[in-house]
Structure formats: C-alpha cells, structure tokens
N, C-alpha and C positions, 0 to 999 in steps of 0.2 A: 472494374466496370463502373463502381457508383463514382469516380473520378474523373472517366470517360464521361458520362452521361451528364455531371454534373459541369464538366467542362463545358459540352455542348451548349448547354441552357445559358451559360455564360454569355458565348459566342452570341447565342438567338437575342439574348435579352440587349447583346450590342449593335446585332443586325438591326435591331428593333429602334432604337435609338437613332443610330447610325442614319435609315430611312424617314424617320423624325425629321432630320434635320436637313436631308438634304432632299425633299420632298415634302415641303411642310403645306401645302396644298391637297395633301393626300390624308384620311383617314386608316389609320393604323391602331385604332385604339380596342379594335376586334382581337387583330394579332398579340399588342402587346397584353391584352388581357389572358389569351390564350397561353403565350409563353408562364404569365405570372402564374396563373392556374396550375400548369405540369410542373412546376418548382415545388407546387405544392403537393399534387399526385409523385413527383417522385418521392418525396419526403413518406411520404404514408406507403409508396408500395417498398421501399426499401426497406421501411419498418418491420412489413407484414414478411420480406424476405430474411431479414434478420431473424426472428422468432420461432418457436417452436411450432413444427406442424399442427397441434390443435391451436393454438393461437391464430395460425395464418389461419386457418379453417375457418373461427368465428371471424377472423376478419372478414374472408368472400364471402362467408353467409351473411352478414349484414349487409354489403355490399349488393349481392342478390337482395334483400330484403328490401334496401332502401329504394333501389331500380326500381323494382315490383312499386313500393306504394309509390312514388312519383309519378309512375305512367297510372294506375289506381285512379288517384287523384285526378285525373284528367279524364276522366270516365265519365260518362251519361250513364250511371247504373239507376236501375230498379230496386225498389226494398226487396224484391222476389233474389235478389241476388245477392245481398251482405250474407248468408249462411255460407255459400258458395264459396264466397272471398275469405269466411274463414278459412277453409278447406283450401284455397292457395294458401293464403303467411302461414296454413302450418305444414305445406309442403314443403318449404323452401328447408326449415332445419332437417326433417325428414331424408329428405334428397341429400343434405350433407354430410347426414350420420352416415350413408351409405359407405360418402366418402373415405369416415371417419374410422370406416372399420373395414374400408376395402375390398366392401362386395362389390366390384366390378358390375357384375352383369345385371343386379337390380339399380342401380347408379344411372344402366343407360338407355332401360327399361321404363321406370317407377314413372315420372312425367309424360313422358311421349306415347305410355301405352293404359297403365293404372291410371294418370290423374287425365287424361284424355276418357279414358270410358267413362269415370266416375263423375267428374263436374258436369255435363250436361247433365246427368240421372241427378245429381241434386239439387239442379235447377228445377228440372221437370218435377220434383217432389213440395218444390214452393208455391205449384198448380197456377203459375200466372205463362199464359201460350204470351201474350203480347209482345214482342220485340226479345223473343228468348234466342232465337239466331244471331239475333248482334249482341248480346251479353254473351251467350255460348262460344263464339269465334272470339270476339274482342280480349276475351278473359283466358282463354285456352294458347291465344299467339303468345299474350304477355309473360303466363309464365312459362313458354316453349324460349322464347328469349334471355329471358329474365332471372328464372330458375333455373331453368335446363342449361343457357347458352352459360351466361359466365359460371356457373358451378365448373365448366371445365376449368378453370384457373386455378381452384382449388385442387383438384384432383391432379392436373397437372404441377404443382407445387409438393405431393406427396409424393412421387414419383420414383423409386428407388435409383442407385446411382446404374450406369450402363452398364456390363458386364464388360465393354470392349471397350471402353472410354470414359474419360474424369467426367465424362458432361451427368450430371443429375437433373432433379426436378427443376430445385431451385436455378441452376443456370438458364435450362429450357423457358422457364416462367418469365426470367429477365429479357430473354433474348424475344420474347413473343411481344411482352408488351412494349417493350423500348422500340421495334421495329413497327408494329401497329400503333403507337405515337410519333413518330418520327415520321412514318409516311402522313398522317394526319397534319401534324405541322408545319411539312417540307409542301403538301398541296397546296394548302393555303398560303405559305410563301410566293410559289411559282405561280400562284393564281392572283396574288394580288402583283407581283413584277412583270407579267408574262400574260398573264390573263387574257383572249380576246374571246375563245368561243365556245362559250356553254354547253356543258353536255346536258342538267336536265334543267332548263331555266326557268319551268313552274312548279319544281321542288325543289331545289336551291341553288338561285341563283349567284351563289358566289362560287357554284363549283364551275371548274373549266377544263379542257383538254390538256393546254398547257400547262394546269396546277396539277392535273391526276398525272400527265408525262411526268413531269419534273418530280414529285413528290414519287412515286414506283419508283423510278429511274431513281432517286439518290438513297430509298429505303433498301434496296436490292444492294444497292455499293456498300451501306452502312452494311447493310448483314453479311454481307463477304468478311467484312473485316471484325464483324463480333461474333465468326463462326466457331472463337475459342471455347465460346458457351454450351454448343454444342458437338454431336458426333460429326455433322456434316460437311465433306470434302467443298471447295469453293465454289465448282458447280451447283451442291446442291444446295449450299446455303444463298446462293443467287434465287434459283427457282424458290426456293421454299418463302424466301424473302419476298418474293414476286406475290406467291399465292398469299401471303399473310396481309399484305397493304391491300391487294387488290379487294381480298374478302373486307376487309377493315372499311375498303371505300362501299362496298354493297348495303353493310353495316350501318355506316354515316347517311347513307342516300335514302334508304328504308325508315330509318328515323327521324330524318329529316321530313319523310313525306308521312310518318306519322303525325310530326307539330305540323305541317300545313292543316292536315284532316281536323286536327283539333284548333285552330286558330290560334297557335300561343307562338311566341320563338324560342321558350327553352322548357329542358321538361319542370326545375325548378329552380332553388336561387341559393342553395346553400352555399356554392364555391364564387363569389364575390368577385362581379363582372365579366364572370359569366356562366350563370345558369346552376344548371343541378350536375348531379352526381353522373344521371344516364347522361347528360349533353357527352361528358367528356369518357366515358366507358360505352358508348354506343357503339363502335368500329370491334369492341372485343367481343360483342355479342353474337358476333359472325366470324371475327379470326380467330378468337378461341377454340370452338366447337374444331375449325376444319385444320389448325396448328396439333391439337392433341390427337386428332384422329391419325395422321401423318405420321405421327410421332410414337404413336402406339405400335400403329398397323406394321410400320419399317423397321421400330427400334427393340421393341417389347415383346 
C-alpha cells in the first residue's frame, strides 16, 4: 500500500506539472502546494503506522494536542478562562490513556459527557458572567473536534486484528485516511479542471459541485480497489468510501467556515505553503468519528 500511495503522489505531483505547463495562465500554486504537503503527511502517517501502538498513541495525542492549540490560538478568550484551558490540554492525554488501556466505554463518554459538564462549572468558578457563552461553546466545540474527533484514529489504530479477516487496525487506519485525503485532493483537482458552480461560495469559494462529484466519484473507485485493507466486500467498500469523503467534505466545509469567522485563511503555518497542521487534518475531524463507529458497530 505505502507503494500504491506513494505512486499516486507521483502521478499528482506530474499532473501538477503537467497543468503547469500546459495552462500556464492558470494558478496552480494552491494545488502544487497541497500535493507537496501530503508527501510529507504520508511520510509522518506511515511512520506513525509502522511503530508500536504506544508510539502511534503519542503520536495522535499530539496531534490532537497541536489541533487544539491552533484553533486556541485563534481565540478572543478572557483571563476568566486560561484555568479552563488548562483543564482542556490536560484532557487531551487523559482521553488517550483511555485509549491506552482500552477502556472503551469511558473513551466515549469522558469528553462528550465529564469534560462537557465540567468546563462551563469551571468557568462559572472564575465568577466573570461577561461573554461566558461564547467561551463556554467556542471551547466545548474545539475539544468535541479536536480531542474527541481525531482521538478516533488512535483508537482505531489499536484495533485488534478481525476474527474473520486479515484486515486489522492498522490497515483500517490506512485505508480511512488515504481515502479521506484522496477525496480532498481528487476535489480540488476536479474543482479547479471542471469547476463552474459553487456549493458554499461565502465559505469557500473554491469548493464546487464538479470538484465534490469528481473527488467522491473517484474516492469511492479508489476505495473499491484498496478494499484489501479491509473486511469489506466491493459494495460495501463503495458505500463506506462514499460515507468517508463525504464526512471528510462536511469536515473541510465546517473549518473552513471556522477561518471565515475568525478572519485568517489558515489555522497555522507549520507545514510550508500551506498553513497548519488542522488545515490538512480537518476532513478527519468528521471521517474519523463516523469511519470507527461503522467499523466497530459491523465489525467488533
């Protein structure tokens, strides 16, 4: 599979070229930035597959960790709410020892139900009423996303192997983000070849009907044919494939209309031309959660 994938990248980084040159009228410097980017995402997530389950582990916990403070950063907070914030970054490892020792059912509790009751009550104990509903919500989405959302990748990475099939964690994990990147990059291809009619075009305007067709459409094909990864007969790696870009695009679109809210175009600038870490991990923040539940619910 890192041959197939690594192939692909090939191919895009010649498509990329390729369109260079014979559309030199056209700006493409988004895309190619984009491809060089996942060259470097696949480097890091193959790493994180190669390695021992607590290894991968610290790896998505940082991961989560870095998301978190990027969107942080981007925050209108109050001093009423740095104690608060402690009480997120020390959720995030929390949530992952869960993982780490595969207690299931506090894993998928502990955020959505304990750090949900808790952080408003310790806001309200910093005794500032002023603008405490938009600290309280703004801070409770982030790590519903952030913490909660991709920690599924970790846990789906621990995964034991099928009882009825070679596929394990590790293939499941490959096969989730390789198809919620590839729909990513396959949109933006067909949106910027094809492109005429915007789906949301005061949240971002480079999405388009013909980029989200074309990008489902050939992430659904890709997944039929890397359904070795999985249990999944071709049917269902069709569908599941389907549900995994599509979440991935709700993902991108949600984020997206996060940096409008805040005025910026990316969440930060670690990955060099373009943006931060959430830019390019946003679409898992939504396929994640609804790939592992599937996958639990049918498989486990």
């Amino acid at each position: 599979m890192a041959l197939v994938i690594s192939g692909l990248l090939v191919v895009a980084s010649s498509v990329v070229e390729a369109l260079r040159r014979a559309k030199p009228d056209r700006d493409f410097r988004e895309l190619a930035a984009r491809v060089r980017a996942w060259w470097v995402m696949a480097a890091i997530f193959f790493a994180a597959l190669a390695v021992s389950n607590r290894l991968a582990l610290i790896f998505f916990g940082l991961l989560s960790f870095w998301a978190m403070k990027e969107y942080i950063t981007l925050l209108n907070t109050r001093p009423a709410d740095h104690r608060a914030l402690v009480w997120v970054f020390l959720a995030i490892p929390i949530q992952y020892y869960w993982i780490a020792i595969g207690w299931y059912g506090m894993f998928i509790i502990f955020i959505p139900v304990y750090m949900f009751l808790w952080l408003p009550f310790r806001l309200v104990l910093a005794g500032e009423t002023a603008g405490f509903m938009s600290s309280a919500s703004q801070i409770q989405w982030g790590l519903m996303a952030f913490g909660f959302g991709l920690s599924h990748l970790a846990y789906l990475k621990a995964m034991p192997p099928l009882a009825r099939s070679a596929a394990d964690g590790r293939g499941l994990l490959l096969f989730l983000v390789f198809i919620a990147e590839i729909s990513d990059v396959m949109q933006y291809i067909w949106g910027k070849l094809m492109g005429r009619h915007k789906i949301l075009p005061r949240v971002s305007p480079n999405k388009t009907w013909e980029g989200f067709a074309g990008g489902i459409a050939t992430a659904t094909l890709v997944g039929v044919l890397a359904r070795f990864l999985t249990p999944f007969s071709p049917a269902e790696a069709a569908l599941v494939s389907f549900l995994i870009a599509a979440a991935g695009f709700c993902g991108g679109a949600v984020m997206s209309a996060v940096k409008r809210d805040f005025g910026v175009k990316d969440f930060g600038a670690i990955i060099p031309g373009h943006g931060g870490m959430l830019d390019r991990v946003d679409s898992l923040c939504y396929a994640a959660p609804v790939f592992f539940h599937y996958v639990r619910y049918f498989y486990y």
